[in-house]
C-alpha positions as CSV (number, residue, x, y, z in Angstrom):
1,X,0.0,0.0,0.0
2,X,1.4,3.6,-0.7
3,X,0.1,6.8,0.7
4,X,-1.4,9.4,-1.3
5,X,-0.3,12.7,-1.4
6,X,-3.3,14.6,-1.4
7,X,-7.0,13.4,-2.0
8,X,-10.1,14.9,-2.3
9,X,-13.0,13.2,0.0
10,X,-15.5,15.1,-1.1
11,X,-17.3,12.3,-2.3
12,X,-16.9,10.7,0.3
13,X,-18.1,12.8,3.3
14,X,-20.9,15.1,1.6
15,X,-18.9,18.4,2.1
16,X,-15.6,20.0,0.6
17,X,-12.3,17.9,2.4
18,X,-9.0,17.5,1.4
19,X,-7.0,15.2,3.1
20,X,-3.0,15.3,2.7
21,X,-0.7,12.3,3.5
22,X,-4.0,10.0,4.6
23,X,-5.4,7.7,2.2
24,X,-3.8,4.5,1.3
25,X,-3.9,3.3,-2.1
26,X,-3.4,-0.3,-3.0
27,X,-2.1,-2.3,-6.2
28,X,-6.0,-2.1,-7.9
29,X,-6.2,1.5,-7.3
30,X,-8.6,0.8,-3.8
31,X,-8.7,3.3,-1.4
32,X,-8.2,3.3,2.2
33,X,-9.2,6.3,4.5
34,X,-8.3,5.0,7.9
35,X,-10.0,6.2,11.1
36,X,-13.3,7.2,9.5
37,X,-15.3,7.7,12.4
38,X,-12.7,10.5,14.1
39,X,-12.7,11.8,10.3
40,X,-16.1,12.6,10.2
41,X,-16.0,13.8,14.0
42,X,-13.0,15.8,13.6
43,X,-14.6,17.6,10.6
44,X,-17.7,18.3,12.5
45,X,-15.5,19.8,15.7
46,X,-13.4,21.6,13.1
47,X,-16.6,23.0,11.0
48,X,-18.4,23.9,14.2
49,X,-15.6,26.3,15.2
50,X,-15.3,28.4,12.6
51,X,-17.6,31.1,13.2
52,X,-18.7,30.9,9.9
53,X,-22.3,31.0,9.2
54,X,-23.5,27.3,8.1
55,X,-25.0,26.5,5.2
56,X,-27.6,23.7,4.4
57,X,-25.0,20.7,3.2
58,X,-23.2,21.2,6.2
59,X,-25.9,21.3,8.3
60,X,-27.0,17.8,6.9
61,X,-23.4,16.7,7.5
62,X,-23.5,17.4,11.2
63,X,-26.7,15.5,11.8
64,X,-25.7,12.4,9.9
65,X,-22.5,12.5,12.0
66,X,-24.5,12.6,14.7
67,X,-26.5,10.0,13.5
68,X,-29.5,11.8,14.2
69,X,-32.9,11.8,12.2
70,X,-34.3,15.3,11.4
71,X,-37.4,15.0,13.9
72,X,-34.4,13.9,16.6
73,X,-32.5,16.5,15.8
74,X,-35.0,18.8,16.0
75,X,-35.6,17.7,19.6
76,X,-32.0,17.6,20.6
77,X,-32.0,21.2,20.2
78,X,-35.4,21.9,21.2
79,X,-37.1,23.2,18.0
80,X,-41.0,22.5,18.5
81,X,-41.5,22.5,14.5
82,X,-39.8,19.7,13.2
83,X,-39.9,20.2,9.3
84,X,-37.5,23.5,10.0
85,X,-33.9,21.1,10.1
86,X,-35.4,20.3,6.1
87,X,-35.9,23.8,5.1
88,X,-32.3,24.3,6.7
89,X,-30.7,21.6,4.9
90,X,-32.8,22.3,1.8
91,X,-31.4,25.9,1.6
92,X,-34.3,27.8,1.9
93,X,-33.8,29.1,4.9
94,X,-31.3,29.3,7.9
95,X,-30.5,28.8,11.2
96,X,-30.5,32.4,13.5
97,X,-27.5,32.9,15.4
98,X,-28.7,31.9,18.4
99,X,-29.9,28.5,17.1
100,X,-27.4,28.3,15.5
101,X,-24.8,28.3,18.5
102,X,-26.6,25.8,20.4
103,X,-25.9,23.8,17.0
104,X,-22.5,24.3,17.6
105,X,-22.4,23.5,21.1
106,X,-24.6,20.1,20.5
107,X,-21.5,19.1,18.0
108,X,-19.1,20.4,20.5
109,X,-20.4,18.2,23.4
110,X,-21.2,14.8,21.5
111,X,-18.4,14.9,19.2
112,X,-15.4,16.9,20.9
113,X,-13.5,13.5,22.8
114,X,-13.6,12.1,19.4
115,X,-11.4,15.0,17.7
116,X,-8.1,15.0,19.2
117,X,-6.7,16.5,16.6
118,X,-9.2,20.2,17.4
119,X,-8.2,22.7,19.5
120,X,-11.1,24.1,21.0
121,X,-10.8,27.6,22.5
122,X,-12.6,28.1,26.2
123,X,-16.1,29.8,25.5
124,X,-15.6,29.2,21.9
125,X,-19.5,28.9,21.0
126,X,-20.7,31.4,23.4
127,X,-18.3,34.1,22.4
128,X,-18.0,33.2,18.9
129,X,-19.3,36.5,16.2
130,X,-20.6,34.3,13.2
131,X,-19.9,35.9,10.2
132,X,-22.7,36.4,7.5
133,X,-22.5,33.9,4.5
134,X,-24.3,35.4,0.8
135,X,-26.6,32.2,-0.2
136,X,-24.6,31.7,-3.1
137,X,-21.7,30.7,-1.3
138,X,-21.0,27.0,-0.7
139,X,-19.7,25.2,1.9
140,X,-16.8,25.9,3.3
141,X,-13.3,23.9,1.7
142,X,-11.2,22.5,4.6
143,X,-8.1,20.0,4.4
144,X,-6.7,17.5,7.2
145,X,-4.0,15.3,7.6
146,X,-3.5,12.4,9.9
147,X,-0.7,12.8,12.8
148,X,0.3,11.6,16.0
149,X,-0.1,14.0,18.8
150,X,1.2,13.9,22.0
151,X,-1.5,13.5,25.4
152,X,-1.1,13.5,28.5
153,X,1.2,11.0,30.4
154,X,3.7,11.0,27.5
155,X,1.8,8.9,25.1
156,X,1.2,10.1,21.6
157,X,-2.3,9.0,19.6
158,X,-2.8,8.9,15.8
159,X,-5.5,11.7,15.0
160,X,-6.9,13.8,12.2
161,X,-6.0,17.3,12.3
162,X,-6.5,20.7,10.3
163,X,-3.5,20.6,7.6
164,X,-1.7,24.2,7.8
């Protein structure tokens, strides 16, 4: 098996990724993205700390990694009209900025232990100024890598994080 360089999971994960020195390639041209469930979580960590205003793909993105239904979705963050989580992911409407913060937070809390790779500031959701996105605009590009990082007691753990 040989590592790629650079490949784009986009495909893959529903929302624009790159991931740099990752994905293993075999002899038939198969491809191997190892660690796909702190992938997914790191994304969502990653995504839900840049205060940049969501838009409907990634919105869909964080529920699936989530693994939540619309309607349970919905409840986790206590909307009383359930079909609003479709308009949202549907584009034709969006989240206000308060909702939208306690979206943030609900990734934050399920999916943080899962992204050791994220940095997350203290009061990075309650302080956070979410910066207007036109509705043309897509969602946003990131890029990852997968490295060891040290923790605590001297150990180091593989992990995804945000490429520079």
């Amino acid at each position: 098996m040989k590592t790629k360089r650079e490949h784009d999971a986009t495909p893959e994960i529903g929302i624009p990724v790159t991931l740099f020195d990752t994905v293993q390639e075999d002899d038939e041209g198969n491809l191997e993205i190892p660690n796909l469930d702190m992938l997914l979580a790191t994304v969502a960590v990653a995504r839900a700390v840049t205060p940049i205003q969501l838009v409907g793909v990634e919105l869909r993105f964080l529920r699936h990694v989530l693994h939540l239904t619309g309607a349970e979705f919905a409840e986790s963050i206590d909307l009383s009209d359930k079909s609003v989580v479709s308009r949202w992911e549907n584009g034709k409407t969006r989240p206000g900025g308060y909702t939208e913060k306690v979206i943030r937070q609900l990734i934050l809390n399920m999916l943080s232990h899962r992204a050791p790779g994220i940095e997350i500031p203290e009061n990075a959701i309650p302080g956070m100024k979410i910066r207007q996105r036109e509705a043309s605009e897509g969602p946003l590009p990131m890029a990852f890598s997968f490295k060891s990082r040290s923790q605590s007691g001297g150990r180091s753990v593989d992990c995804y994080a945000e490429a520079a």
